[in-house]
Every structure is written in C-alpha cells, then in structure tokens.
C-alpha positions in Angstrom: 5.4 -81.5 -83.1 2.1 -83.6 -82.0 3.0 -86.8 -79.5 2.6 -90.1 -80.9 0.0 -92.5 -78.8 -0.8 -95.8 -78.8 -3.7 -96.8 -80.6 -6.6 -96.1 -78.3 -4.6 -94.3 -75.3 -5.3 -90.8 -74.9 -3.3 -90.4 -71.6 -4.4 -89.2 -68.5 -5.0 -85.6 -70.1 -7.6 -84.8 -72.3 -8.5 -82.4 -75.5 -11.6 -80.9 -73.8 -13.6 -81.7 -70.5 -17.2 -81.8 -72.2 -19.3 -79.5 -69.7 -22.0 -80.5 -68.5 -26.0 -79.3 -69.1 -27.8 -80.5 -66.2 -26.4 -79.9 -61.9 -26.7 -83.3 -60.4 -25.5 -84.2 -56.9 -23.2 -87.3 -57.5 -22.9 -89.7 -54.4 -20.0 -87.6 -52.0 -20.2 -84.3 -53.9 -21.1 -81.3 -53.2 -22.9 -78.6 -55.6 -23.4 -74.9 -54.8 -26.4 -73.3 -56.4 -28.8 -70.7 -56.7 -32.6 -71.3 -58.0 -33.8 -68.7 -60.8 -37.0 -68.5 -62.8 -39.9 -70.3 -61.8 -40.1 -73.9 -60.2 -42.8 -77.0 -61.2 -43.3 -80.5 -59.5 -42.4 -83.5 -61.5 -42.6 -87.1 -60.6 -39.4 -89.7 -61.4 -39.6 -93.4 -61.9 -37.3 -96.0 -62.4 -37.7 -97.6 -66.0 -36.4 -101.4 -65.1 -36.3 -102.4 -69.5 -33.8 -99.1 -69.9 -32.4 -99.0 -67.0 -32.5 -95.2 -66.4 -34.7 -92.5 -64.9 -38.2 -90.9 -66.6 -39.7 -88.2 -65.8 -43.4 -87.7 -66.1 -46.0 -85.1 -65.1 -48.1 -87.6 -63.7 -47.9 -90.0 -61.0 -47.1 -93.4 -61.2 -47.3 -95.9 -59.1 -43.5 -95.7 -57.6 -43.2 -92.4 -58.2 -41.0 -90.1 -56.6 -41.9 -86.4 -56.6 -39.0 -84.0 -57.7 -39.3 -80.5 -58.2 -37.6 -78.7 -61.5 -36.5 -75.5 -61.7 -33.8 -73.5 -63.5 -30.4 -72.6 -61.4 -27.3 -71.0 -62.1 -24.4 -73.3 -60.9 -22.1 -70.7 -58.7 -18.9 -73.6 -59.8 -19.0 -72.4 -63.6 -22.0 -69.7 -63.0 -23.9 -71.4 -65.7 -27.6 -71.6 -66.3 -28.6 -75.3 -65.8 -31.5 -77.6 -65.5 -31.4 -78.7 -61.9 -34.0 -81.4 -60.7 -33.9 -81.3 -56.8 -35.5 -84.1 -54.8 -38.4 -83.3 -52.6 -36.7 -84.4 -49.2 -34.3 -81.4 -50.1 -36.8 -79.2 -51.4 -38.7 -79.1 -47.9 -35.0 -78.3 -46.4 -34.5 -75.6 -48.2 -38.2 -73.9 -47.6 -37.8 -71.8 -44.6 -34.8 -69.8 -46.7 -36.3 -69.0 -50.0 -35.4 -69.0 -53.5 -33.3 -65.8 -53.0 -30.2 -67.8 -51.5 -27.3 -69.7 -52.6 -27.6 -73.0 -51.6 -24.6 -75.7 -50.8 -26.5 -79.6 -51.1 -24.2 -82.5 -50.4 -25.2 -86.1 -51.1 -23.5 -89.5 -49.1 -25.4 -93.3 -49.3 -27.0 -94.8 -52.2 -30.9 -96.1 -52.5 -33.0 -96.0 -49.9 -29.8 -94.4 -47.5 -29.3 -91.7 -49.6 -29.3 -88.8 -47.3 -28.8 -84.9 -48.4 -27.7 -81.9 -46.0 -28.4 -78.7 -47.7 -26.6 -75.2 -46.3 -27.5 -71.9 -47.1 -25.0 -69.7 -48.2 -27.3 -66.4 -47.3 -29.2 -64.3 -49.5 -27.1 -63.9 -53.0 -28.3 -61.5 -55.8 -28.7 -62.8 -59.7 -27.8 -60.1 -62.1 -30.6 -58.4 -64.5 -29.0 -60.0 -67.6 -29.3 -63.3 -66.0 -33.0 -63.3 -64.8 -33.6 -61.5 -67.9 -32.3 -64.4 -70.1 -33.8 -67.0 -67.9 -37.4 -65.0 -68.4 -36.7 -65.3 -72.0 -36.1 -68.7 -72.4 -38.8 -69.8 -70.3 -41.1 -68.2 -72.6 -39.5 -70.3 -75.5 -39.2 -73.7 -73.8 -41.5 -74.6 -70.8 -39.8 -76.5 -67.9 -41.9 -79.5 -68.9 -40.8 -79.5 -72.2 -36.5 -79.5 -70.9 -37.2 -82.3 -68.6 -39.7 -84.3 -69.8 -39.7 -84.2 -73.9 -35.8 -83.4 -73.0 -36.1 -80.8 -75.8 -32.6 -79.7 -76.7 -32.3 -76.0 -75.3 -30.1 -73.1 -75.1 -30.1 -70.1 -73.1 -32.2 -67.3 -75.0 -31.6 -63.6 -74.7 -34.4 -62.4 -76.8 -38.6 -62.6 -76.2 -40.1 -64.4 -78.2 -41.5 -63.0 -80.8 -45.5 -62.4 -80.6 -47.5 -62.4 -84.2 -51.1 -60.9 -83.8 -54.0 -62.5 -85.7 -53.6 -59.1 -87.9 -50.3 -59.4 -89.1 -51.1 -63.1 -89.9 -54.1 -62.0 -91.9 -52.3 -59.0 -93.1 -55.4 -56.9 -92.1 -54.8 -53.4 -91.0 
C-alpha cells in the first residue's frame, strides 16, 4: 500500500533523480571526463536583466572565451555537452584530447580556481565516436549551445538527397 504524505512533503527520497544533459563543474566537485568529436571556441557573458549566462559566437565586450565540445562523462558514461573554460583548456593542452580528464573547481568569481588531472590515455569505443559523428552532422555545436536546440544522441547519418532525386531526374 502507497504511504500517505503531507501535502507538499515528499520526504527526503525521491521518485526519480532527473539526470542531467550538460557536465558542469559545481563549486567543490569534481567531474571525470573524456573529450569526443570535435571542439569550437565560444564566448560567455553575464546577462545582468536575466540573471544567467549567454553564449554567443562573437565577442562582447566582457566576454569570456569557453571552448565547447562534446564529452562522454566517465560517472554515468553519458554523451554530454560540456563547455570548459579557457584557463582549463590551456591546462589540459600538453595531454591531448585522447585522455580522461579529472577537473575540480574551489572559489567563486574572480577566485575561482580549476586543477585538472589526467587520468592517461583512455580509448572511446567505435559505437560511441560513431554516434557522436552522426549527431554532429545533424546538430552543429553552435546550434546545442547557442540556439540551445534540444538534441539527442543520433546513431544514424543523416540522410543526403541529391538535386536528382529532388527533381526526380534520372
């Protein structure tokens, strides 16, 4: 038999933990990932009226520069949008894209600080780079972060029509 609650307690458990779509390093955490696909610069600014982050392909005046890229979160082994800070970007450079990475965050603001540890070289299976390919033909990085186009993991190319099939001409 289902337990009776109290009009809006739901206890300290609950249904379903709603996972989540994009990695970000929360203040004292620490994420372990591994970059796949293809990576793009993007700048962030601080919209004061909304009170959130944009992203933008251009510069703006307090811009910072972020670089987005695909990565498969090793915690869930999920394929996730992961936008990773420049000042961690440059630490990770003289590994490559072909490790796992562990980035921890501590401060807030202007003392936020990041130490990033490689975990070695790692390998990504075929059926994951192959459905990472795929859905980077369908949705372009710009298009997940900036016009936050809802988007799923794709395991098919997309399909190519030629101007002959169109016209039905053959």
């Amino acid at each position: 038999m289902a337990e009776k609650v109290k009009f809006g307690d739901v206890g300290k458990e609950h249904a379903f933990k709603k996972p989540k779509k994009w990695i970000y390093v929360s203040k004292d955490e620490t994420i372990n990932i591994r970059f796949v696909g293809h990576q793009e610069k993007i700048y962030q600014n601080w919209n004061a009226s909304l009170r959130k982050f944009d992203f933008s392909e251009t510069k703006g005046e307090k811009s910072s520069l972020r670089i987005m890229s695909l990565v498969v979160d090793r915690e869930d082994n999920d394929v996730k949008p992961f936008c990773c800070p420049a000042s961690v970007w440059k630490l990770m450079a003289p590994y490559g894209s072909n490790h796992d990475f562990k980035i921890s965050r501590s401060g807030n603001g202007l003392n936020t600080r990041y130490d990033v540890k490689s975990e070695g070289e790692t390998e990504v299976s075929k059926e994951v780079e192959y459905m990472v390919k795929c859905t980077l033909e369908h949705y372009s990085l710009t298009d997940i972060f900036v016009n936050k186009v809802k988007w799923k993991l794709v395991h098919e190319p997309k399909d190519t029509i030629s101007r002959f099939d169109m016209l039905d001409i053959r």
